[in-house]
VOZA-317429 format. One record per residue (C-alpha): x, y, z; residue in one letter. Coordinates in steps of 0.2 Angstrom, whole numbers, padded with zeros to 4 digits, always signed. Layout:
BEGIN
XYZA
...
//
This chain:
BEGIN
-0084+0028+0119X
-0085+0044+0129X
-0075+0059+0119X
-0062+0069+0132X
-0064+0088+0125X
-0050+0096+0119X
-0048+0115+0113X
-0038+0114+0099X
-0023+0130+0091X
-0033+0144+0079X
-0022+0137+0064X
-0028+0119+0069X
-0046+0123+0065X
-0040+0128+0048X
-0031+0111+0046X
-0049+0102+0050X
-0059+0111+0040X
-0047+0109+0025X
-0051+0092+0025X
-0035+0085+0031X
-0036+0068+0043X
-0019+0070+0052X
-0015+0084+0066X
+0002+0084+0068X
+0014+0085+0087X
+0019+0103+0081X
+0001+0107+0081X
-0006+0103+0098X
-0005+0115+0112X
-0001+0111+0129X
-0018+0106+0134X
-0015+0090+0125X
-0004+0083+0136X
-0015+0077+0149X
-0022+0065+0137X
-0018+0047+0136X
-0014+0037+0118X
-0030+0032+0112X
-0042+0045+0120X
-0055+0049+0109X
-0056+0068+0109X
-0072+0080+0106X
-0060+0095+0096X
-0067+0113+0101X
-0063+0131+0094X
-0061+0144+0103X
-0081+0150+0102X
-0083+0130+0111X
-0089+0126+0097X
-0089+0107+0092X
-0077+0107+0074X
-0073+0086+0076X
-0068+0071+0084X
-0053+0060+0083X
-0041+0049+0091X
-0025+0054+0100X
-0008+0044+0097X
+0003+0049+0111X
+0020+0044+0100X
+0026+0048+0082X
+0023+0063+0070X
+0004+0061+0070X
-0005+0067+0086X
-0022+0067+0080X
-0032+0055+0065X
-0047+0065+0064X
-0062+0054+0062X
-0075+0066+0058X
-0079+0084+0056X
-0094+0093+0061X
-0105+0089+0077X
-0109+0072+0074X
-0099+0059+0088X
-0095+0045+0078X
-0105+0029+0083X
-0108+0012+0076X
-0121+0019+0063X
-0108+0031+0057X
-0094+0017+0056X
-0109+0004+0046X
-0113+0021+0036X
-0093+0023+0030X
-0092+0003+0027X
-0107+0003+0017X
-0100+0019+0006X
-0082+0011+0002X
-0091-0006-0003X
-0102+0004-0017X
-0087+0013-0022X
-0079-0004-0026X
-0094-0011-0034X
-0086-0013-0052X
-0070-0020-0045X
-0077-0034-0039X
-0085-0040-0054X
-0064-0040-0058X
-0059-0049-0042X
-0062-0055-0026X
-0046-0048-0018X
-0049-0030-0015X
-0047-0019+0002X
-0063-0016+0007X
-0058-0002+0020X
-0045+0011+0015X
-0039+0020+0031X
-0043+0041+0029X
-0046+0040+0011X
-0062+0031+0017X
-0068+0040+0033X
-0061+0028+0043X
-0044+0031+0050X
-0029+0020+0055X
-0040+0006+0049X
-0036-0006+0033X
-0048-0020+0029X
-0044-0034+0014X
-0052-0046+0007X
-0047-0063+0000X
-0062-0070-0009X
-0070-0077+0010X
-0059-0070+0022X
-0057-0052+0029X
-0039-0046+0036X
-0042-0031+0047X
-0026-0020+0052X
-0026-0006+0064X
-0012+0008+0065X
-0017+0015+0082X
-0023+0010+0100X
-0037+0020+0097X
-0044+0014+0083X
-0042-0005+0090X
-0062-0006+0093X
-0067+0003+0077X
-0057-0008+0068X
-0065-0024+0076X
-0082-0013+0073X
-0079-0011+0055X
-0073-0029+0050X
-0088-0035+0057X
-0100-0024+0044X
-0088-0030+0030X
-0089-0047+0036X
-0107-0046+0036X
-0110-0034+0020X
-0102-0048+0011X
-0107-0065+0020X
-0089-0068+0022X
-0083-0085+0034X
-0070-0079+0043X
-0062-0061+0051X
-0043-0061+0055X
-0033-0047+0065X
-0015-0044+0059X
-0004-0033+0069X
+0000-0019+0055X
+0018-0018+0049X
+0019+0000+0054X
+0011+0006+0072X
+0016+0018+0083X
+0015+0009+0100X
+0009-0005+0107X
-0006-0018+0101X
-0007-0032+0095X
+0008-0044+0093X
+0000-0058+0082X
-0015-0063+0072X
-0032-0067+0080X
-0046-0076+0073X
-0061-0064+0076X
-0074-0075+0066X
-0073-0093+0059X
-0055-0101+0061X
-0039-0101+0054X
-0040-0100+0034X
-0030-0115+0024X
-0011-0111+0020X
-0015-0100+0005X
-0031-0095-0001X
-0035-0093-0018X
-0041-0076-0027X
-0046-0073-0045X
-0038-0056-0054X
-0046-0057-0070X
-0037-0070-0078X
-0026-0075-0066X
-0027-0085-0050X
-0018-0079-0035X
-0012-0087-0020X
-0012-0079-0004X
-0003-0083+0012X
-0012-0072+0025X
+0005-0073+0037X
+0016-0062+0021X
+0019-0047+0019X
+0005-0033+0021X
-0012-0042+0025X
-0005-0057+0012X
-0004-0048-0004X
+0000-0031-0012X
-0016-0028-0018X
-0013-0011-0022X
+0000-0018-0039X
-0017-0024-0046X
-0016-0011-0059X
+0003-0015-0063X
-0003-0032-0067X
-0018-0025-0077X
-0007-0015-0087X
+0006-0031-0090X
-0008-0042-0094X
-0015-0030-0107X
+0003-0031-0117X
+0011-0042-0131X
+0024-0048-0122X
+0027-0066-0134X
+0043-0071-0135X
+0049-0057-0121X
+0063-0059-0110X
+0058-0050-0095X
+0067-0048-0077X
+0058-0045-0063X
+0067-0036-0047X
+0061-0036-0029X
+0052-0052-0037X
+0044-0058-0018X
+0030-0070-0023X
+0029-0067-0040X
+0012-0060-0046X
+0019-0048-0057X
+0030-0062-0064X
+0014-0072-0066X
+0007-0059-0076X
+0020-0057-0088X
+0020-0073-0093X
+0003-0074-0095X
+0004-0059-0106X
+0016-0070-0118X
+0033-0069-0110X
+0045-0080-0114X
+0056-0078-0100X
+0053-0074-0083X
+0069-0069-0070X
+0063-0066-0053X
+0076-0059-0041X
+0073-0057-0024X
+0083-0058-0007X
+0072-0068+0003X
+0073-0088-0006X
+0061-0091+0005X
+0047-0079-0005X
+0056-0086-0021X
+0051-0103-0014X
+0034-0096-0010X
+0036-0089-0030X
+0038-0106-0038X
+0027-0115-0030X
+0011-0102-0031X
+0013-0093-0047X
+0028-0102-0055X
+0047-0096-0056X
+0062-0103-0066X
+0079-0110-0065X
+0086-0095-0069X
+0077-0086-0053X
+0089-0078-0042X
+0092-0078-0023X
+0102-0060-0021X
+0104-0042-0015X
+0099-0033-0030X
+0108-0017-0028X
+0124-0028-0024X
+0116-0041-0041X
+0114-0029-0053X
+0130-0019-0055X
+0138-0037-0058X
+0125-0044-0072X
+0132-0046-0087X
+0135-0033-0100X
+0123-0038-0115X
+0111-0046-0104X
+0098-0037-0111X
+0077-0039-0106X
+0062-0032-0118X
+0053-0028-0100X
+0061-0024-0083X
+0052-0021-0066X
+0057-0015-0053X
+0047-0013-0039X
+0059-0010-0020X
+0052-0013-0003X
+0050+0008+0006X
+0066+0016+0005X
+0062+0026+0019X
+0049+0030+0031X
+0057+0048+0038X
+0057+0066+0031X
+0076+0067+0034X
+0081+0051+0026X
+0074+0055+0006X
+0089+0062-0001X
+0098+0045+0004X
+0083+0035-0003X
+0082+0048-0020X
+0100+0042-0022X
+0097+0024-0020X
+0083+0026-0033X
+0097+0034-0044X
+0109+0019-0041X
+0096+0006-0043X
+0092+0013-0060X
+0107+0018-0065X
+0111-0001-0063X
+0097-0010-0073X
+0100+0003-0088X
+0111-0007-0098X
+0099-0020-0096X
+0082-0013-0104X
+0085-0019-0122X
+0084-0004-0136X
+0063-0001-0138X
+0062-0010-0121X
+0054-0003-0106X
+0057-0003-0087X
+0043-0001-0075X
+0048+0010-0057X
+0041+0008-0043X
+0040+0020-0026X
+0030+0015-0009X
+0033+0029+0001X
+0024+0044+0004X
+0039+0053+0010X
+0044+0053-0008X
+0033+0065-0020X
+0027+0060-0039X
+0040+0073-0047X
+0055+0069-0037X
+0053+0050-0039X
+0051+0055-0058X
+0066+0064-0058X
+0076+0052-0050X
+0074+0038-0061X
+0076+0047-0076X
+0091+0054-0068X
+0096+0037-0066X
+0092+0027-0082X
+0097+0041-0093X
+0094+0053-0109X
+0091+0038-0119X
+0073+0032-0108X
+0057+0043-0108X
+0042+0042-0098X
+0028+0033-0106X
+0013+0036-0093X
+0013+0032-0073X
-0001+0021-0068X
-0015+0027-0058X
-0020+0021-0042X
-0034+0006-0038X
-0051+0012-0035X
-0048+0000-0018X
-0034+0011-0014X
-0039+0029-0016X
-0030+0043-0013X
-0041+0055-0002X
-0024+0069+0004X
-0008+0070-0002X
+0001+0058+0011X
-0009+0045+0005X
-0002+0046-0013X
+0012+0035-0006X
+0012+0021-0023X
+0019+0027-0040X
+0020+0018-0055X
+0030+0023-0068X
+0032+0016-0085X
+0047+0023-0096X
+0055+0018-0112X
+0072+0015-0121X
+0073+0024-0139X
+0081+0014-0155X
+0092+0029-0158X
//
């Protein structure tokens, strides 16, 4: 693809050179506006110097995903070079599973392009117009690096214009209904039509962390349930009860018949549910793990406070000496301030007991990619 050069703003060079994969709208000067969404632009400084390349988004907060730095024009040696890279940094993982995202976006030198696998079968995702034929690129080494039968394009959840509007079979056909993946030991079932690319692979540490607990005889509600994995793992881990409560009975269905569920499972808003639970309705273990509560800048005091609520809520219900796992999904919400809203919330009788690292599959190469946190916290007995 033939680069369009474009002098980029003294401060921008900075940016680059920092490291950083994303050049915002404020940052561009006027000369960008010639450009069209998903140009691929050769980035100059002021000498005419080549600094990078990248790909321009001509809507949202992102102008510019930067796709390399330095001289070199990315080519389809550079894209198997980057594929070949992530692979080897998931070696050991996949000894653990053969459900992992191969491709991780920026974090992995390749931007606005996800790739997953389930066991034969690669799910690409692209987030921008311009990134559309790297994407296609890309899968096509993984498919080939791992000898995998089928490639499948998913429109991604979040884009900021255009594309594609539903799957594609690039390789092979259509996979059967759910495809199966080992997680150590746990089987998995994966619909490739969910949520994400089929799965949230990046809870894989969540449920290495529930697996790895004594949890006999536990009661154990699980919030924001949607097919179950995590509810699989506690009782594999020993539990004696498993709660799933989710507002889609559809994923509770999808629950039951995948990874097992319960009479007692629950089809219901949980911030209108918990308020009204019982008092003395009490759970050794409590996750809680919300769909994003925001996706803007100017809407995280509202989703701080929802955070607040939410915990505030399940409190009662984390039996003394229990714990409660929180989970945030949003980048727009920092580490400390999700911390500091669910203490806020549960109270002066809960302290943190450690927040779970991300999944080698998922790493986190800039700040706005730390965008999952794990927290663990517990109730004192006094």
């Amino acid at each position: 693809m033939i680069a369009r050069r474009y002098q980029v703003k003294k401060e921008t060079v900075a940016i680059i050179a920092s490291g950083h994969p994303w050049i915002f709208r404020g940052q561009l000067s006027s000369a960008a506006q010639v450009f069209s969404d998903g140009d691929w632009l050769r980035l100059v400084d002021g000498g005419n110097r080549v600094i990078g390349h990248g790909i321009y988004e001509a809507q949202g907060a992102i102008a510019i995903r930067v796709l390399e730095r330095g001289p070199r024009p990315p080519d389809a040696a550079w894209a198997a070079e980057k594929v070949i890279a992530a692979l080897a940094r998931r070696a050991a993982l996949r000894a653990e599973t053969d459900g992992f995202r191969a491709v991780h976006g920026e974090s992995d030198g390749l931007p606005a392009v996800v790739v997953d696998v389930y066991r034969d079968t690669a799910v690409l995702s692209t987030y921008a117009s311009g990134a559309d034929a790297l994407g296609r690129l890309v899968a096509a080494h993984v498919c080939r690096a791992l000898q995998l039968d089928r490639v499948l394009w998913k429109p991604a959840h979040r884009r900021a214009a255009g594309g594609l509007t539903h799957m594609r079979v690039l390789r092979g056909d259509l996979p059967p209904q759910a495809i199966e993946i080992r997680e150590g030991p746990l089987t998995i079932r994966v619909d490739v039509s969910g949520q994400k690319t089929g799965a949230y692979l990046d809870l894989r540490g969540l449920r290495r962390w529930l697996l790895a607990q004594d949890l006999a005889g536990a009661r154990v509600l699980n919030l924001f349930s949607y097919t179950g994995t995590l509810g699989l793992a506690a009782r594999t881990a020993g539990a004696r009860t498993v709660v799933n409560v989710d507002s889609s009975h559809a994923a509770l269905d999808l629950a039951a018949r995948h990874h097992g569920g319960g009479p007692d499972d629950v089809t219901a808003d949980v911030f209108e549910w918990l308020p009204r639970l019982a008092r003395g309705a009490e759970f050794e273990l409590v996750i809680a793990d919300p769909p994003p509560m925001t996706s803007r800048i100017d809407q995280t005091s509202g989703a701080l406070a929802a955070y607040r609520r939410l915990y505030r809520a399940a409190a009662p219900h984390v039996a003394p000496g229990g714990r409660i796992v929180a989970c945030c999904c949003t980048s727009r919400i920092d580490a400390r301030s999700f911390q500091a809203a669910v203490l806020a919330g549960l109270g002066r009788e809960f302290h943190l007991d450690r927040r779970i690292p991300p999944e080698p599959d998922h790493p986190v190469g800039f700040a706005e990619a730390d965008y999952l946190k794990v927290l663990v916290l517990y109730r004192g007995t006094s």
